[in-house]
C-alpha positions as CSV (number, residue, x, y, z in Angstrom):
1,X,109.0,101.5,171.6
2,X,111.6,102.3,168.5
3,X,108.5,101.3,166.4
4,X,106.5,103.8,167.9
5,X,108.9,106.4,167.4
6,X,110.1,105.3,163.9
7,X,106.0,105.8,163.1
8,X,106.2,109.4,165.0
9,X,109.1,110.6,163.0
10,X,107.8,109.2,159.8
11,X,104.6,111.2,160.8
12,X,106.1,114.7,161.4
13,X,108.6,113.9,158.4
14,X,105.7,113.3,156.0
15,X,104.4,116.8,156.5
16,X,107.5,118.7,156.3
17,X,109.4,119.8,153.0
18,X,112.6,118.1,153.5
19,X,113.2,115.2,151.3
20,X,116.4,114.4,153.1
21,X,114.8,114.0,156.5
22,X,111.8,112.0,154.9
23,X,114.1,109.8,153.6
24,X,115.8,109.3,156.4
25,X,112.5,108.7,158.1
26,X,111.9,105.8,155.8
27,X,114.8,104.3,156.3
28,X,114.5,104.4,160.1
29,X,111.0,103.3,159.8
30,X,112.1,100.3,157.8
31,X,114.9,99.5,160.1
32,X,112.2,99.3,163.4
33,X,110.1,97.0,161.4
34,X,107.2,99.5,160.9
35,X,106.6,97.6,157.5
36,X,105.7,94.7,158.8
37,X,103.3,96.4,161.8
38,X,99.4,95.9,161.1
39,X,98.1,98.5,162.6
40,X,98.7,101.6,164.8
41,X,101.5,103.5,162.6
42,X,100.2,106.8,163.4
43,X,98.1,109.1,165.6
44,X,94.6,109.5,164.7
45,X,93.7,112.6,162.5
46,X,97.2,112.4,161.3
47,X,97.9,112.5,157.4
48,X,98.5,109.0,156.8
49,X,96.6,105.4,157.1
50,X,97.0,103.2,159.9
51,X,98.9,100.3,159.1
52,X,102.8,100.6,158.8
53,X,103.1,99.3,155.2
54,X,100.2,102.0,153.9
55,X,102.3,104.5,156.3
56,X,105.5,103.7,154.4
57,X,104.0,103.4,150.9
58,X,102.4,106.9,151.8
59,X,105.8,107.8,152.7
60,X,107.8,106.6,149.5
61,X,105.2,108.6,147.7
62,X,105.6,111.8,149.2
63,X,109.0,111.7,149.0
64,X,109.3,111.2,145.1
65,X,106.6,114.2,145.1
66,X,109.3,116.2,146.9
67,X,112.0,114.7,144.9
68,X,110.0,115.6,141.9
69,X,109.6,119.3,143.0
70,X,113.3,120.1,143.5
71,X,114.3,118.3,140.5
72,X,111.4,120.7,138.5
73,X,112.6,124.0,140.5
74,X,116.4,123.0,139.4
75,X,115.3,122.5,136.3
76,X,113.4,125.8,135.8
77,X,116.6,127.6,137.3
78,X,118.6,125.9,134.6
79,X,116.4,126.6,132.2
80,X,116.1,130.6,133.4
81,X,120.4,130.6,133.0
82,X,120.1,129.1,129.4
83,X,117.7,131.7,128.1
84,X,116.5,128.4,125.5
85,X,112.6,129.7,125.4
86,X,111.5,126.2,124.5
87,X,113.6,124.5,127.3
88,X,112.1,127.1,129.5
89,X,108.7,126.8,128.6
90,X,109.1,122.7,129.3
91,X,110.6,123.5,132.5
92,X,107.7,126.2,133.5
93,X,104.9,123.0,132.8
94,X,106.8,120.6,134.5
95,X,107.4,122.7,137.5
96,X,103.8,124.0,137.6
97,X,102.5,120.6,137.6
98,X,105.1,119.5,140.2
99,X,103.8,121.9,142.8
100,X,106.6,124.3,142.7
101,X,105.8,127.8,144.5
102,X,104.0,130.5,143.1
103,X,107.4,133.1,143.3
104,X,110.0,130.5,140.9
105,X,107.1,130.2,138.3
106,X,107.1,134.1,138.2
107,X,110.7,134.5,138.0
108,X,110.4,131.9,135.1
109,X,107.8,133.9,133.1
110,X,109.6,136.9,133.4
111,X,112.5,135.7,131.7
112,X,110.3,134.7,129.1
């Protein structure tokens, strides 16, 4: 039963943009024993593979993406208050290729 539900919240955590509540997701996950489950972690048609360890390592990688997209958008508002072109132009390519949205890359090119 707290497997099941560790693999439910993972599942609903892996589509939202929270890194904090993935990664508390994980570490509940971890703590139920998903890792160690073979099969069954979440619903069919859901975003991620079957097992628990695929679910997990599916899950670690989301989270770094997120990670990786907040660290760019900080970076790019950083980069913004410096008015350092070059640093700005870095942080723009980094945060484009990190996903971030579509209205903080515009407020980064107008300050170019």
């Amino acid at each position: 039963a707290a497997r099941a539900q560790a693999a439910k919240d993972l599942a609903l955590a892996m589509q939202a943009e929270d890194p904090s509540r993935l990664s508390a997701a994980i570490a509940a996950a971890k703590q139920s024993g998903l890792a160690g489950a073979s099969g069954g972690a979440f619903a069919p048609g859901s975003m991620v593979a079957t097992s628990g360890a695929a679910a997990l390592g599916q899950a670690k990688d989301r989270l770094r993406a997120l990670q990786a997209r907040a660290s760019a958008a900080r970076e790019l508002g950083d980069a913004q208050q410096s008015r350092d072109v070059y640093r700005l132009r870095a942080a723009l390519a980094t945060a484009k290729s990190a996903g971030v949205a579509e209205a903080e890359l515009a407020r980064g090119q107008e300050a170019l």
